[in-house]
matplotlib code that plots the C-alpha trace (Angstrom):
import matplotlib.pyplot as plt

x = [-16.3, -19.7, -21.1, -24.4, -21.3, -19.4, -22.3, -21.5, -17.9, -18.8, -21.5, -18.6, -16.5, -19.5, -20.0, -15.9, -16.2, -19.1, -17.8, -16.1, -19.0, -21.4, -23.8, -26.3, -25.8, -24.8, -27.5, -23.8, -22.1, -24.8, -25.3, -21.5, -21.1, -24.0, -22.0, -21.4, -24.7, -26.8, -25.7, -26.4, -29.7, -30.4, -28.9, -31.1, -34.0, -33.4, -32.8, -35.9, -38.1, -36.5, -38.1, -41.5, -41.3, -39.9, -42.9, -45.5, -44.2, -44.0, -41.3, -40.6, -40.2, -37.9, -35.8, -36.5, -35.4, -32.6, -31.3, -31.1, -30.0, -26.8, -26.2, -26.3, -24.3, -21.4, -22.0, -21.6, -17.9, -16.8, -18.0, -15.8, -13.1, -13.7, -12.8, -14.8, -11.3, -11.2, -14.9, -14.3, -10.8, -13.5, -16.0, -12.7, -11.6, -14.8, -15.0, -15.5, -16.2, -19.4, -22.4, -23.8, -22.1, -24.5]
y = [-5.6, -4.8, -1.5, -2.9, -3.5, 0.0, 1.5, 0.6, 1.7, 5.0, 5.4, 4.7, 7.2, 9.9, 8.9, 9.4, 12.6, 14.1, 13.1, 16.5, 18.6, 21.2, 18.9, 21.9, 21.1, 17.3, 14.3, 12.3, 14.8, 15.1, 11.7, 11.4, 14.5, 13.1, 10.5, 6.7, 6.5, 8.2, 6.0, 2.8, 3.7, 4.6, 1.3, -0.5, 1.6, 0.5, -3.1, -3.1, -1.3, -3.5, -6.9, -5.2, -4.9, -8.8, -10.1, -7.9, -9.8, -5.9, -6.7, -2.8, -1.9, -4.4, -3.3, 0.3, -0.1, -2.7, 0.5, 2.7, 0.2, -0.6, 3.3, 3.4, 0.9, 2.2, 5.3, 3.4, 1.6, 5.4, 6.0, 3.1, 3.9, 0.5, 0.0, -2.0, -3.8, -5.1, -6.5, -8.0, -9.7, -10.9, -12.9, -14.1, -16.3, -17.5, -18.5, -22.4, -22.6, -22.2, -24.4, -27.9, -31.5, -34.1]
z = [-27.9, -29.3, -29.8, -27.4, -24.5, -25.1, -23.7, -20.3, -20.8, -22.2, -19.2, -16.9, -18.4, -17.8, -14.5, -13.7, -15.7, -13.9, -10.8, -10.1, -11.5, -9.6, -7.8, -8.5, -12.6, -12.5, -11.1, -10.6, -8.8, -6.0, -6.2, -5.4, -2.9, -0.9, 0.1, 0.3, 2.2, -0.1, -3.3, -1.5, -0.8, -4.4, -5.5, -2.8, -4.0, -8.0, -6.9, -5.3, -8.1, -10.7, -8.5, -8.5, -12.0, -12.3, -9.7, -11.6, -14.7, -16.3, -19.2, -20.3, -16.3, -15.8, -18.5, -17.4, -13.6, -15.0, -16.5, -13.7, -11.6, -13.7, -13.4, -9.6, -10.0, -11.5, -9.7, -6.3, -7.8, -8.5, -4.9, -3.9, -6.4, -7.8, -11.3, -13.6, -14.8, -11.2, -11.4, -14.7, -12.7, -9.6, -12.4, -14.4, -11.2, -10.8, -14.1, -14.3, -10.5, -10.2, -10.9, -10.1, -11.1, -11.3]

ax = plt.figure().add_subplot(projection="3d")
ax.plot(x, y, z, "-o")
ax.set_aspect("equal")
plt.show()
């Protein structure tokens, strides 16, 4: 796995990490104690700031709001106590399935 890809698994490994810290001291940790509802709106939020950025044709802001919307994320799977393992199993089967067949 590339160094560029580790990212993600070492920003996983923070999120599951700071899960259990002082929400006062850790952005995770409130995120995470304020409840399922309050990470999906910040993932809704992100999603939506990252397609202003793609309709504004804004290159750095999409890359920007790509960003933080990886991290909510991976912060809304911890919510869920999804794994990324069982994300990476969900593309795997759909692997060859998709697509059109002229």
């Amino acid at each position: 796995m590339s160094e560029k890809v580790q990212v993600l698994v070492r920003l996983f490994e923070t999120i599951i990490n700071r899960s259990n810290d002082d929400p006062n001291n850790s952005y995770t940790a409130q995120l995470l104690s304020e409840g399922q509802e309050k990470c999906i709106a910040k993932l809704k939020e992100e999603a939506l700031e990252t397609v202003d950025a793609a309709e504004n044709n804004d290159i750095n802001q999409i890359i920007y709001e790509s960003a933080d919307l990886i991290y909510h994320l991976l912060v809304l799977w911890k919510k869920f106590e999804i794994s990324p393992d069982q994300i990476y199993d969900e593309l795997s089967s759909r692997e060859g399935k998709t697509g059109i067949r002229k």
